[in-house]
PyMOL CGO cylinders between C-alpha atoms (Angstrom):
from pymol import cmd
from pymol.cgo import CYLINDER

trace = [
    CYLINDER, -2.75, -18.27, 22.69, -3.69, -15.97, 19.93, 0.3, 1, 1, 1, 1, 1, 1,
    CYLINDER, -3.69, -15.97, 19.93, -5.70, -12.85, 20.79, 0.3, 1, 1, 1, 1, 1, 1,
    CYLINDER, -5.70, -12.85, 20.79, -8.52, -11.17, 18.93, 0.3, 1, 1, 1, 1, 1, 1,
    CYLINDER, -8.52, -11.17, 18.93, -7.35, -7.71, 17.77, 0.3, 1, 1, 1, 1, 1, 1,
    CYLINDER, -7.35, -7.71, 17.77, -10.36, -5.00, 17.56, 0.3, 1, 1, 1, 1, 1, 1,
    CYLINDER, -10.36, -5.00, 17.56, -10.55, -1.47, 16.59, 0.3, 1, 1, 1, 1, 1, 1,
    CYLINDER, -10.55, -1.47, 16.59, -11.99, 1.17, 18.08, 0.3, 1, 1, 1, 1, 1, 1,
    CYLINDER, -11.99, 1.17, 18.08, -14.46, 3.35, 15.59, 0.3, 1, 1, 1, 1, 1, 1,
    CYLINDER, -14.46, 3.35, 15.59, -11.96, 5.96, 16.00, 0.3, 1, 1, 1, 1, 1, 1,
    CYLINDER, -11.96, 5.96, 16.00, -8.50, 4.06, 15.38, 0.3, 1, 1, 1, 1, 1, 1,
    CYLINDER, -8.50, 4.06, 15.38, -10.11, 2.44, 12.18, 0.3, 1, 1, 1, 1, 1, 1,
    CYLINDER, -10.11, 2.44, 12.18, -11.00, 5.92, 10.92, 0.3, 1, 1, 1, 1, 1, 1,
    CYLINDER, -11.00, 5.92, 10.92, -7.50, 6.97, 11.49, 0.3, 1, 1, 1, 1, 1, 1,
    CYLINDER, -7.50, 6.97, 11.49, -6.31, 3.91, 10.01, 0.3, 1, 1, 1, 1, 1, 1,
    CYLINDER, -6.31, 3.91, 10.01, -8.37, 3.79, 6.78, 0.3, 1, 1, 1, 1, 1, 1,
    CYLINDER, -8.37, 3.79, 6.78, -7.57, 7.90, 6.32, 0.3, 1, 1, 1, 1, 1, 1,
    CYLINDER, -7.57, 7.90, 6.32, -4.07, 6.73, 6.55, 0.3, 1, 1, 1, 1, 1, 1,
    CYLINDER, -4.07, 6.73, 6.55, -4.41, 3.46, 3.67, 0.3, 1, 1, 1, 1, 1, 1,
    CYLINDER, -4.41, 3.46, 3.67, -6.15, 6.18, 1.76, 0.3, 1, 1, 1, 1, 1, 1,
    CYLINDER, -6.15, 6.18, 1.76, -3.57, 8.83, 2.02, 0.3, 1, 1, 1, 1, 1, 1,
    CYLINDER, -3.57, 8.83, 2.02, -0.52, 6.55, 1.34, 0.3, 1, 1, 1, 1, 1, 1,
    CYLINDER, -0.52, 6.55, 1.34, -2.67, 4.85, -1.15, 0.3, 1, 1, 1, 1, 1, 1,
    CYLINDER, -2.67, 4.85, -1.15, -3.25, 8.31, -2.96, 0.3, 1, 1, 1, 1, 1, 1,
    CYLINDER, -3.25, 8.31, -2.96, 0.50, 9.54, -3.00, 0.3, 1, 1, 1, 1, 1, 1,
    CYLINDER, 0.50, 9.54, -3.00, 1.12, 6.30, -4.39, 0.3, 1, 1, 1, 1, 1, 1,
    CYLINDER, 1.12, 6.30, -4.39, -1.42, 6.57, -7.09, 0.3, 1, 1, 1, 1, 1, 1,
    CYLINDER, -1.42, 6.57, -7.09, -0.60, 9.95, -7.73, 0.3, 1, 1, 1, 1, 1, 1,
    CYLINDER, -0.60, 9.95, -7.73, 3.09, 9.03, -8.66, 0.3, 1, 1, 1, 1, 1, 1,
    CYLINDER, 3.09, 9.03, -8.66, 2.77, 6.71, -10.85, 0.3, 1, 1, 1, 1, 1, 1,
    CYLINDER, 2.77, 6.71, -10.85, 0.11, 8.90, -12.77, 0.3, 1, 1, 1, 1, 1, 1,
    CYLINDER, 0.11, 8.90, -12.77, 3.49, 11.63, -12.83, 0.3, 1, 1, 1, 1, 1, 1,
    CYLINDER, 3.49, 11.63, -12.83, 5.65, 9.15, -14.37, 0.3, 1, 1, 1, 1, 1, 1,
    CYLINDER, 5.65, 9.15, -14.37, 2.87, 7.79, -16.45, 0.3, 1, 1, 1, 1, 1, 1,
    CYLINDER, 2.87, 7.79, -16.45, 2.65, 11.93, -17.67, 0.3, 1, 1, 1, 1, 1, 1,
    CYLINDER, 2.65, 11.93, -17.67, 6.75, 12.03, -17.94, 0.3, 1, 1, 1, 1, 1, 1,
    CYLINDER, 6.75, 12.03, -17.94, 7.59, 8.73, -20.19, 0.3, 1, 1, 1, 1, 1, 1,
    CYLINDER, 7.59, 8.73, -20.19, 4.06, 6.22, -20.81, 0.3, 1, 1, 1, 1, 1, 1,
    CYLINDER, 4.06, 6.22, -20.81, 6.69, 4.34, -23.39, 0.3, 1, 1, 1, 1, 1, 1,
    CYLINDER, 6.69, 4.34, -23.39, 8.97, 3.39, -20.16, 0.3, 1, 1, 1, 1, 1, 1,
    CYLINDER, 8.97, 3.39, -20.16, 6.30, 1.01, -19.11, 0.3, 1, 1, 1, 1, 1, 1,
    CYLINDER, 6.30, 1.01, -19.11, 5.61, -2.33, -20.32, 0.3, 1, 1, 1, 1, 1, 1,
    CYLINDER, 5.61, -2.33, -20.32, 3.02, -3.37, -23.13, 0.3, 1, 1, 1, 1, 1, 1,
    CYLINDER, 3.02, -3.37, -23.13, 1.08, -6.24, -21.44, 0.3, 1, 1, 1, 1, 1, 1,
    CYLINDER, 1.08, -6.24, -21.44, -1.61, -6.88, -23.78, 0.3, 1, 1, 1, 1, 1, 1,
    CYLINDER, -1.61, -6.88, -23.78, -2.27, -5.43, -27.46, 0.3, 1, 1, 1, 1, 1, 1,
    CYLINDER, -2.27, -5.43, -27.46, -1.50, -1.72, -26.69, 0.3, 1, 1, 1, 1, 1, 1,
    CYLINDER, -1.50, -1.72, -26.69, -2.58, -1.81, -22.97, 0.3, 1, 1, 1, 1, 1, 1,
    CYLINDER, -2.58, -1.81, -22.97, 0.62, -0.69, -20.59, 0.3, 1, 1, 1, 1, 1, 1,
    CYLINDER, 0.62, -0.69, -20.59, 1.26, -1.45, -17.21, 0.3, 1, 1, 1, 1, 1, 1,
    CYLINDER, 1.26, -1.45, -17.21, 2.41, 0.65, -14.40, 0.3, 1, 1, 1, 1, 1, 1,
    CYLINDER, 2.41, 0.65, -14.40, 2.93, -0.76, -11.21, 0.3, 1, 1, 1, 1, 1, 1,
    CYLINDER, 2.93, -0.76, -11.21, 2.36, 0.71, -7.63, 0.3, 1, 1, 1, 1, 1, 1,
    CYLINDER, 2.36, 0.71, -7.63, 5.51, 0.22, -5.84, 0.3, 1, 1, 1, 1, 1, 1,
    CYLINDER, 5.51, 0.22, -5.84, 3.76, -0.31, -2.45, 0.3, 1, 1, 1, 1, 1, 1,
    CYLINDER, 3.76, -0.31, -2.45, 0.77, -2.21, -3.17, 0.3, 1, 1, 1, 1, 1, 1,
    CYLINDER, 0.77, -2.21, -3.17, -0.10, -5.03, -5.51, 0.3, 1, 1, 1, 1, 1, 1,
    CYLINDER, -0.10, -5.03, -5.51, -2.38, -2.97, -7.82, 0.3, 1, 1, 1, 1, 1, 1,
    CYLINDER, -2.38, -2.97, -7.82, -1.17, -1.49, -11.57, 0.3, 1, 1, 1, 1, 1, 1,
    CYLINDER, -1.17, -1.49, -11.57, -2.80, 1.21, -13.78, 0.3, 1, 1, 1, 1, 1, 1,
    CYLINDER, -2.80, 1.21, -13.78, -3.55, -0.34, -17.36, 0.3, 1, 1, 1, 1, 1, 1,
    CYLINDER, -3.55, -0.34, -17.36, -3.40, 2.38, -19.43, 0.3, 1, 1, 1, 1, 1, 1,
    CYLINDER, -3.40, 2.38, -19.43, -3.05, 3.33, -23.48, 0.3, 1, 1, 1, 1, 1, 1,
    CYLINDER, -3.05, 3.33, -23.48, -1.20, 5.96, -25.12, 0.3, 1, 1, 1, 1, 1, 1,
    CYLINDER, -1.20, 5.96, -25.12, -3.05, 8.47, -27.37, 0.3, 1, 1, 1, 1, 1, 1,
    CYLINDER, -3.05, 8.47, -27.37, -1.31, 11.04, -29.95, 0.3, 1, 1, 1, 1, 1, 1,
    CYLINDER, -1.31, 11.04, -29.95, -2.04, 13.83, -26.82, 0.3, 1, 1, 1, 1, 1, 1,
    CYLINDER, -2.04, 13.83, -26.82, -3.20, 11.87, -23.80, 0.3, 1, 1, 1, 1, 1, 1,
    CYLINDER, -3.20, 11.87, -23.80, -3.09, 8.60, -21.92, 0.3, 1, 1, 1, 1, 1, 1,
    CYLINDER, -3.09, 8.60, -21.92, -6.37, 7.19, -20.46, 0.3, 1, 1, 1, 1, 1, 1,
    CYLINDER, -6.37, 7.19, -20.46, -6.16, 4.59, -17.75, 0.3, 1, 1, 1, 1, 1, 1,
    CYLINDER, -6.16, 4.59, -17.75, -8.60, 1.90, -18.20, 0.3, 1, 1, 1, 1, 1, 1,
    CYLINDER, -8.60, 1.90, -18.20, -8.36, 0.24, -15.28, 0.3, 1, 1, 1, 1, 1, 1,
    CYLINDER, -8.36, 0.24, -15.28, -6.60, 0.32, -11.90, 0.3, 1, 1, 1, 1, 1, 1,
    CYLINDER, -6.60, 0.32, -11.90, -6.46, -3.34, -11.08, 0.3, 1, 1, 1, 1, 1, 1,
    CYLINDER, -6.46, -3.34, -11.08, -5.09, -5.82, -7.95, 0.3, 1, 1, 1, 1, 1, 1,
    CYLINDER, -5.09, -5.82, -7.95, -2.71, -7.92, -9.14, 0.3, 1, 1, 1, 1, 1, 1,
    CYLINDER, -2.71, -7.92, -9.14, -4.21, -11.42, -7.75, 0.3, 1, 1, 1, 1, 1, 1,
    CYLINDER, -4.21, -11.42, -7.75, -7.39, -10.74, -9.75, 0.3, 1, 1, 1, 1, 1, 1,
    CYLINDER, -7.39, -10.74, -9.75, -8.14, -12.78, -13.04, 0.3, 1, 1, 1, 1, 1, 1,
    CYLINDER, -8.14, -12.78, -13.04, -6.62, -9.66, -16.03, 0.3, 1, 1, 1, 1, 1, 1,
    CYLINDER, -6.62, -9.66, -16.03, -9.67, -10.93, -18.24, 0.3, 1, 1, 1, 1, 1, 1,
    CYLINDER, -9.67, -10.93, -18.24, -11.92, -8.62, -16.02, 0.3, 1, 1, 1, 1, 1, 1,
    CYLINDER, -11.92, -8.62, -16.02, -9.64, -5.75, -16.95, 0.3, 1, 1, 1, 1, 1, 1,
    CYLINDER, -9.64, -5.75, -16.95, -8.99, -6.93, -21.36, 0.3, 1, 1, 1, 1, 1, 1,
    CYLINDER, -8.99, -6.93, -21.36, -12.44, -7.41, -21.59, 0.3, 1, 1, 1, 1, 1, 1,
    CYLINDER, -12.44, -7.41, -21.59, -12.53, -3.12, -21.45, 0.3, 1, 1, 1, 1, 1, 1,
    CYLINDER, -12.53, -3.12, -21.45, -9.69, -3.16, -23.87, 0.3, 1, 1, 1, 1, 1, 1,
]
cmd.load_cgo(trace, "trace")
């Protein structure tokens, strides 16, 4: 038999501060090797890159400027992309 799992208000705190931590240092290292080398990543669509998360199905779509790279969109990876080109 199969048994409902709950969560206390407390334990799904925890949890979500955990999924946003992990989440975060995940984030937050592919925005350093964005920084390092933007050119290692794949062109996906006109000049739009792609980085992947490692952990989680989501990727930062991003374009490379003279002096900067702006992230247009930090995007699951089972959603339709023609939510994220329309903002290219």
């Amino acid at each position: 038999m199969r048994r409902t799992v709950t969560f206390s208000p407390a334990a799904l705190a925890e949890l979500l501060d955990a999924l946003d931590w992990y989440e975060t240092q995940e984030v937050d290292a592919a925005v350093r090797r964005i920084a390092d080398n933007p050119i290692q990543f794949p062109a996906v669509h006109r000049d739009v890159r792609r980085a992947r998360l490692r952990r989680f199905p989501y990727a930062l779509f991003f374009r490379v400027g003279d002096r900067d790279v702006q992230v247009i969109a930090c995007f699951h990876s089972n959603r339709d992309p023609r939510r994220w080109q329309r903002r290219v």
